[in-house]
C-alpha positions as CSV (number, residue, x, y, z in Angstrom):
1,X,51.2,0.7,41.0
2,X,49.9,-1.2,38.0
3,X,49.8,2.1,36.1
4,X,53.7,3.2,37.4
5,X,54.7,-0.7,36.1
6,X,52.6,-0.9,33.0
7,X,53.8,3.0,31.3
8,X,57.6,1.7,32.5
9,X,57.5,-1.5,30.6
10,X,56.5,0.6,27.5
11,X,58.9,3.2,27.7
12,X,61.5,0.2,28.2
13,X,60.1,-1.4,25.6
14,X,60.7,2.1,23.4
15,X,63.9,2.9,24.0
16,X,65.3,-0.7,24.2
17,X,63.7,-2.6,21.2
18,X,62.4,0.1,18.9
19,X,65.5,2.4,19.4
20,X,68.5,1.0,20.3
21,X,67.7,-2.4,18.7
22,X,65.4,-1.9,15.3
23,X,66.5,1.7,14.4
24,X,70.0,1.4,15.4
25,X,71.1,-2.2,15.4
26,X,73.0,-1.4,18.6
27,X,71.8,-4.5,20.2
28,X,70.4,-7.5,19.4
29,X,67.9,-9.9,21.7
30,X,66.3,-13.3,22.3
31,X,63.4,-14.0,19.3
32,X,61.2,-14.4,22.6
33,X,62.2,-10.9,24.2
34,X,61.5,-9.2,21.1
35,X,58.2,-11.2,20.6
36,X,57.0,-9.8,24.3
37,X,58.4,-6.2,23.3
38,X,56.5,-6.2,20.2
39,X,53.4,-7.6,21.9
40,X,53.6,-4.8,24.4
41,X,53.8,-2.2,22.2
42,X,51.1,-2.9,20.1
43,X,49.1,-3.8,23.3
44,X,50.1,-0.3,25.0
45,X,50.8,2.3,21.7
46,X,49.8,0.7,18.7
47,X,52.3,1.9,16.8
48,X,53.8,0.0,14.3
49,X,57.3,-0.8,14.6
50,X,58.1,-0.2,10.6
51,X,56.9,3.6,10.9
52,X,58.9,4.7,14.2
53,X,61.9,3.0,12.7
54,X,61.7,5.0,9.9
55,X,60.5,8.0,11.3
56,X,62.9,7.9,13.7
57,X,66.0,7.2,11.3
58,X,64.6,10.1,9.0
59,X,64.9,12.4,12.0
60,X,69.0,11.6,12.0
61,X,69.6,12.1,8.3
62,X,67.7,15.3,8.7
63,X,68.3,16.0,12.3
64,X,66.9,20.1,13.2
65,X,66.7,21.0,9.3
66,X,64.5,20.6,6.6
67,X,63.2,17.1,6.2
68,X,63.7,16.4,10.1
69,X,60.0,15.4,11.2
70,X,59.5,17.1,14.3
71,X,62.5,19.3,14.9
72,X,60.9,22.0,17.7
73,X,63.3,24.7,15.3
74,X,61.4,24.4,12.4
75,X,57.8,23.6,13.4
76,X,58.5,25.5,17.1
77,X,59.0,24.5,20.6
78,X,55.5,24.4,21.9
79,X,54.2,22.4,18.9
80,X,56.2,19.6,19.5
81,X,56.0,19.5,23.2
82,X,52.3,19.0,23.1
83,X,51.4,17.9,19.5
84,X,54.6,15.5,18.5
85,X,52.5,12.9,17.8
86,X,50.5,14.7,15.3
87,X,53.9,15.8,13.6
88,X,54.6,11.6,13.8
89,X,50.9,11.2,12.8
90,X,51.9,13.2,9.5
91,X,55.4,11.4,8.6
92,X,53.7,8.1,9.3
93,X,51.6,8.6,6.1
94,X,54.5,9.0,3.6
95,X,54.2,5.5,2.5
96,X,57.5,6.0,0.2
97,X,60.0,7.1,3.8
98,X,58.6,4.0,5.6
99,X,59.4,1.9,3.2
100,X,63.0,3.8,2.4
101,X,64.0,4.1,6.3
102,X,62.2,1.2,7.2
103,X,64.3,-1.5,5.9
104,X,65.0,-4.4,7.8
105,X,62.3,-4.4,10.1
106,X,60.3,-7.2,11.1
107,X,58.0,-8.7,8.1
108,X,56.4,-11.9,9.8
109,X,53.0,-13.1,9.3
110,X,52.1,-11.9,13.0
111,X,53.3,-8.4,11.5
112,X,51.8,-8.0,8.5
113,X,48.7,-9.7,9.8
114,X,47.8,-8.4,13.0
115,X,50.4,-5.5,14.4
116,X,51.0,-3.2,11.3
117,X,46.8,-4.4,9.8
118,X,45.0,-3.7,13.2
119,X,47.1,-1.5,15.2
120,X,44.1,0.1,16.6
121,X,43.3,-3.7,17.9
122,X,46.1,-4.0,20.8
123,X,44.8,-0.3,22.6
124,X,41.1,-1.2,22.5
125,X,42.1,-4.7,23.7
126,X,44.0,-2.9,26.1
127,X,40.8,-0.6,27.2
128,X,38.6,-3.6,27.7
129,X,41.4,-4.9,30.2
130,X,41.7,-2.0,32.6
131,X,37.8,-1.4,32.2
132,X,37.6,-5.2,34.0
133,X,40.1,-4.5,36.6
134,X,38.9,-1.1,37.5
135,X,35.7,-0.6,36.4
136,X,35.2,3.1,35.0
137,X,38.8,4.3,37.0
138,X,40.3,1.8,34.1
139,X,39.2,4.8,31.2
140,X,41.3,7.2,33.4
141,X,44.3,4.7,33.4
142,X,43.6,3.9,29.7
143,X,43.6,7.7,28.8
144,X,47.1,8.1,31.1
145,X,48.5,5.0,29.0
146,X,47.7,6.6,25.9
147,X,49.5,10.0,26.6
148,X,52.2,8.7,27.9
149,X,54.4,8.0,24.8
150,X,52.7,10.7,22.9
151,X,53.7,13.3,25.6
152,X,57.4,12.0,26.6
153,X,58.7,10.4,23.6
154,X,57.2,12.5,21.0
155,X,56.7,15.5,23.2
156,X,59.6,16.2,25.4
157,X,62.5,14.0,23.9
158,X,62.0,15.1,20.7
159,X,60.8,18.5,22.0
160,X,62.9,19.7,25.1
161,X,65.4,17.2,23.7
162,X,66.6,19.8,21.1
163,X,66.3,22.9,22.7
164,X,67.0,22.8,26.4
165,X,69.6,20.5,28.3
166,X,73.4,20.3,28.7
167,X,75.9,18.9,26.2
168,X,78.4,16.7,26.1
169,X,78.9,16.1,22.4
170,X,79.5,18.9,19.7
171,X,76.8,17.7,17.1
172,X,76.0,19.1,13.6
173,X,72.4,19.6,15.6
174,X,71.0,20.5,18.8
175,X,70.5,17.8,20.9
176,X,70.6,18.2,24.5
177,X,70.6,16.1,27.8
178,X,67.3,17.0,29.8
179,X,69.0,15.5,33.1
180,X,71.6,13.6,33.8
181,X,69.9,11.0,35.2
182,X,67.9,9.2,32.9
183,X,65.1,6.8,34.6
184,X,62.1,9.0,33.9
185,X,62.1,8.1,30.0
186,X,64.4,4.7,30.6
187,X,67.7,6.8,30.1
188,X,66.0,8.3,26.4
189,X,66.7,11.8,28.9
190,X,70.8,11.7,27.6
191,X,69.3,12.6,24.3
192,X,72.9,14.3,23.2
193,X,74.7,11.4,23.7
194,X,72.9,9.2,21.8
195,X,72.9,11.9,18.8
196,X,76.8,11.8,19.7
197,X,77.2,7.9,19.0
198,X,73.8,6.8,17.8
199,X,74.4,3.6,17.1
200,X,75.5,2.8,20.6
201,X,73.3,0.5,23.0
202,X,74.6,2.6,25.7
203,X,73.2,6.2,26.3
204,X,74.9,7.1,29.4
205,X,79.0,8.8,29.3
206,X,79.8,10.5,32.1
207,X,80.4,9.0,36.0
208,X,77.2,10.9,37.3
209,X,74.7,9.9,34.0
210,X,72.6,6.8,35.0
211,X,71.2,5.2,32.0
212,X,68.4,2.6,33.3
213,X,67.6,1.1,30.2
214,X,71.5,0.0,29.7
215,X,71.2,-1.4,33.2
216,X,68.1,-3.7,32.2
217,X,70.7,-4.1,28.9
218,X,73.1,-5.5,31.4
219,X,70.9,-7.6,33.1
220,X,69.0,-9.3,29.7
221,X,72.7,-10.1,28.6
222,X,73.7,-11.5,32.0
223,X,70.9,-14.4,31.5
224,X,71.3,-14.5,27.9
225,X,68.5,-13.0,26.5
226,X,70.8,-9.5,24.4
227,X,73.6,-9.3,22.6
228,X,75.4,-6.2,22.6
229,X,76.7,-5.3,19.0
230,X,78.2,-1.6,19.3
231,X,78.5,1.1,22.7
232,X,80.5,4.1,22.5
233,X,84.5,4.5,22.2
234,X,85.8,4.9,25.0
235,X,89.3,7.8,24.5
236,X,92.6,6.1,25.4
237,X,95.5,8.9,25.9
238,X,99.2,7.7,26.0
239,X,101.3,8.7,28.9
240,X,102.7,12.3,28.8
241,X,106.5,12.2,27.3
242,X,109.2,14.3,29.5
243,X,110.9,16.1,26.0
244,X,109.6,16.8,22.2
245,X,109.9,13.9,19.5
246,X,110.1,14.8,16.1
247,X,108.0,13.2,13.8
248,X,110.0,10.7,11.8
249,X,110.0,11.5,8.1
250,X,108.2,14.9,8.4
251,X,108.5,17.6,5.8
252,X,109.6,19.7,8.7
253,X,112.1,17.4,10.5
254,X,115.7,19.2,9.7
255,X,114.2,22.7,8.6
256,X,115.7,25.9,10.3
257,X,112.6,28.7,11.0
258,X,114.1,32.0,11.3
259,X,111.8,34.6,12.3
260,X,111.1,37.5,9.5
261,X,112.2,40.7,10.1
């Protein structure tokens, strides 16, 4: 149960601060949410919220061609499934994208001080923890931890994300939705719709997509705690008209076709 809880919170965490918030601006949260969030993630990842912003918006400008950071069509299918985070490992060392992609990220002292200086600090705090409340079964739950994001995040979203799923959006790359249902990955899953309208803080679009992380969306904004700044359009059609109209002012309007013979 703790471990089920604990890997949730972080995948929330993922998907709602560092993507739909930091990388995208789709939503925007209490300074105290996104003090927990950050606290989380460095507790649970150590990652650095800077680099995956960057990364991550790098992977859009450059999304399944060269330049794209793990695109499973260039570096291969396999090799992103179960080494993405070595392919994040490599971008995360380009000193000059982080700080190019990275704009607008958090710069606090807490930041520069302690999250982006000792990132390693939060995991091994983290270690410590689950050794105390499980003895040596806490090094099995602090190994699970530690693939979790590695394997889903970087391993089958940006993996299987772009080479096997369903689509509901014709984009310039090949995102897919794994399933339609997206509570696995906290609704991450609908990977095509986001690269449909990626700046929206909502990733589900049609009746039967579930999109868990929007509901916790719904629920932080219900008690005040989010602010939702952009979801997708939603198509409005007129109703049908009974005869032609000609288009006032046309180039056409008036003009006789007669076939050629």
């Amino acid at each position: 149960i703790y471990l089920l809880i604990c890997t949730h919170i972080t995948i929330v965490c993922v998907t709602l601060y560092l993507h739909r918030g930091q990388a995208h601006r789709g939503i925007e949260f209490h300074p105290n949410v996104e003090k927990f969030m950050r606290f989380w993630l460095w507790l649970t990842t150590g990652m650095v919220t800077k680099q995956w912003v960057a990364i991550h918006r790098k992977h859009h400008q450059n999304s399944d061609k060269e330049g794209d950071p793990h695109s499973p069509h260039i570096e291969g299918i396999w090799a992103i499934l179960f080494s993405g985070v070595y392919y994040y490992y490599l971008a995360s060392k380009d000193k000059d994208m982080i700080n190019k992609y990275g704009a607008g990220t958090p710069d606090d002292w807490i930041e520069q001080n302690v999250y982006s200086k000792f990132s390693i600090l939060g995991v091994s705090l983290l270690l410590i923890i689950n050794f105390l409340l499980f003895g040596w079964w806490g090094l099995w739950v602090w190994g699970v931890q530690m693939i979790w994001i590695p394997f889903w995040a970087a391993g089958v979203i940006n993996g299987v994300g772009h080479f096997w799923g369903y689509r509901n959006g014709q984009t310039r790359e090949n995102s897919r939705n794994i399933l339609p249902w997206g509570i696995i990955i906290g609704g991450e899953e609908l990977h095509n719709n986001h690269h449909t309208f990626a700046t929206s803080a909502k990733l589900s679009n049609k009746w039967y997509e579930f999109d868990i992380g929007w509901l916790y969306i719904r629920v932080l904004e219900s008690l005040g705690l989010a602010t939702v700044k952009k979801v997708a359009p939603t198509p409005r059609f007129a109703l049908a008209k009974p005869v032609a109209a000609l288009i006032p002012n046309h180039p056409w309007v008036g003009k006789i076709f007669l076939p050629i013979a």
